[in-house]
N, C-alpha and C positions, 0 to 999 in steps of 0.2 A: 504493500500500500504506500501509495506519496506520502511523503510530510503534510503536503497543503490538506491530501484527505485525512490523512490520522488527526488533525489538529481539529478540520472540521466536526469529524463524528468526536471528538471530546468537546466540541464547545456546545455541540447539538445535546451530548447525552446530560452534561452540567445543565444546560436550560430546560429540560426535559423533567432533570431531578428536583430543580428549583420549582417548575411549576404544580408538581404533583404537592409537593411540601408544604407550599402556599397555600395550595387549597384543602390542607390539612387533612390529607392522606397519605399514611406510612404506606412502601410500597408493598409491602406484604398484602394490602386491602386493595389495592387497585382491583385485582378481580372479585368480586362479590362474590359472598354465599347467596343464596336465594334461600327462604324459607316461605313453606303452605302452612296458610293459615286457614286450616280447615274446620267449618263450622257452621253452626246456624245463623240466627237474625242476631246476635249478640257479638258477630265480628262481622255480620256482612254491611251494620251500620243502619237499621232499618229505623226509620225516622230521623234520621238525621242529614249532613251533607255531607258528603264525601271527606273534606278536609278534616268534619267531627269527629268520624268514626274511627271506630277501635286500631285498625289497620293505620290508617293517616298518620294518626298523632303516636302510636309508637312509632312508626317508622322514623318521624321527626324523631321524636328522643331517642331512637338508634343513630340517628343520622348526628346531631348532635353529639351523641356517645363517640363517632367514629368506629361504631363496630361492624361497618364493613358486609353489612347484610341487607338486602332488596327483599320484601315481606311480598307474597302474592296472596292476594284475600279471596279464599278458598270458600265464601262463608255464603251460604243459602237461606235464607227467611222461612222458616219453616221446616227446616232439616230435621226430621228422628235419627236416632242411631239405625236406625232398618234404611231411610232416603238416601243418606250419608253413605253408607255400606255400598248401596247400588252405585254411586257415582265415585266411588274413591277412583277406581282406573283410568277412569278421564283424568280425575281432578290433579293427577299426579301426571298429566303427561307433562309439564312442564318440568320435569325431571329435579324437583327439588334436590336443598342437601340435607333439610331436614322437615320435620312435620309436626306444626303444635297446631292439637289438638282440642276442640272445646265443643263437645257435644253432649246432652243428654237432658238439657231442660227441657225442650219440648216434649221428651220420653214422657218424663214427671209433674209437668201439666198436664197429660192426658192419662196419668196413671197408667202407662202403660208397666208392665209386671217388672219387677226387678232384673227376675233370671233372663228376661229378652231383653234388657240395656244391656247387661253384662254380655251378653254373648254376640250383642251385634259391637260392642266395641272392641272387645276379646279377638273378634274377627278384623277390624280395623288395625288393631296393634298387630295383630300378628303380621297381617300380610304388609304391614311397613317394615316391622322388623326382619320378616322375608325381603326387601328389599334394602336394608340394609341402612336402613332411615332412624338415623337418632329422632327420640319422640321428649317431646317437651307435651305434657299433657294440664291440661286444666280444668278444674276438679269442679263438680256441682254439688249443690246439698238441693235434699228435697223441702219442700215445704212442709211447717208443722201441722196443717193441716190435714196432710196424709194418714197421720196416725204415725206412732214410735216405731212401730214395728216395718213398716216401708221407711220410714223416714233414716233408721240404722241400717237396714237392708241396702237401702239408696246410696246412701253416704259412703259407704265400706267400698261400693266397686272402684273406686279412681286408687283407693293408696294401694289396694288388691292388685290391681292391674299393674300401676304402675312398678310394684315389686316385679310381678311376674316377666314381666317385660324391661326391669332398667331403666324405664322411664325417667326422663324429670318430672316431679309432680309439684302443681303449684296448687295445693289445695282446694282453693274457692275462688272459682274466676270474678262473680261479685262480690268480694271481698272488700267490706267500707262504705257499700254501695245497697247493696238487697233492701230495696222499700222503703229507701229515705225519701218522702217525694220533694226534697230539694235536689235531690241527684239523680231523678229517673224522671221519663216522661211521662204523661199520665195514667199510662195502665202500668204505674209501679212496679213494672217487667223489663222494661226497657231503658237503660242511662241515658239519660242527656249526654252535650258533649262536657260537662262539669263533672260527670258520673265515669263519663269513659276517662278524665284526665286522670280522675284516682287511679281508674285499675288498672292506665297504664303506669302510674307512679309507681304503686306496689308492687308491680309484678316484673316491672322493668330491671332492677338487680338480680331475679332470679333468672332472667331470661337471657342476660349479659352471660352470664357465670355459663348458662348452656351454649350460649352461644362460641363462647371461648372454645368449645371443648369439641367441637366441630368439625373435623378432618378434611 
């Protein structure tokens, strides 16, 4: 190679480095992870705007974190753990590098039976972990309304699973949030985007710490 080019491709790679730096990316993150955000009306954003929703504003505070990861909002308004199960194939064609998980409210609004969450989500974990998808899972409680006996039935499948599977589990996706109606829209089901800021606050450390851990 010339002098004139060697000199050039080091003045190009020096401006190249300086621009990446500036815009406050280590170069280890230039290529992004991509994570599915697969779920119901509770990350697909439903009453809300785009910018509000679950998906948006973590993204923002990933993006702010610098950690280096593109969120795809995987999330259906109305999704069971049985609707969810039919369309996971698709939902992965985008070849994530990982998969958090948030499904099973709408199970537990319609009462559906325990042993059927558990086993359509059992079927979800498994076949990610068949595909070799680290799982960041987030956990639902049922309403006290159901009665104790659903309501511990209910609650037990998310830490269950996620042993079974390795999982990360973040407990209670509405965590700070379940029925305060300063934080949810009017059917006390759904957050506001004041409702979704919390659960991306609190959830946002554990989801960094998974994200670290991402190959």
């Amino acid at each position: 190679m010339p002098i004139d080019d060697k000199v050039s491709r080091r003045v190009f790679l020096t401006l190249t480095g300086a621009m990446v730096l500036a815009a406050g990316i280590h170069p280890a993150q230039a290529a992004n992870k991509t994570v599915l955000v697969f779920g119901d009306s509770l990350v697909a954003g439903l009453g809300l705007s785009e910018p509000d929703g679950f998906v948006a504003q973590m993204q923002t505070a990933l993006d702010k974190a610098n950690a280096g990861v593109t969120l795809i909002n995987g999330g259906v308004s109305g999704d069971t753990t049985a609707t969810a199960l039919n369309r996971l194939d698709w939902a992965l064609g985008d070849k994530p590098d990982g998969v958090l998980v948030e499904l099973g409210a709408n199970d537990m609004l319609q009462g559906i039976g325990v042993d059927t969450v558990k086993q359509n989500l059992d079927a979800i974990l498994a076949k990610l972990t068949q595909q070799k998808l680290p799982i960041f899972l987030a956990g639902m409680k049922a309403s006290p309304g159901l009665g104790a006996d659903y309501v511990s039935a209910f609650d037990a499948i998310y830490p269950e699973l996620a042993a079974t599977y390795g999982a990360t589990l973040y407990p209670f996706y509405l965590d700070g949030v379940a029925l305060d109606p300063k934080l949810n829209q009017a059917d006390l089901i759904h957050p506001n985007a004041k409702g979704v800021a919390i659960i991306v606050g609190k959830m946002l450390p554990s989801l960094k710490a998974w994200l670290a851990e991402l190959s």
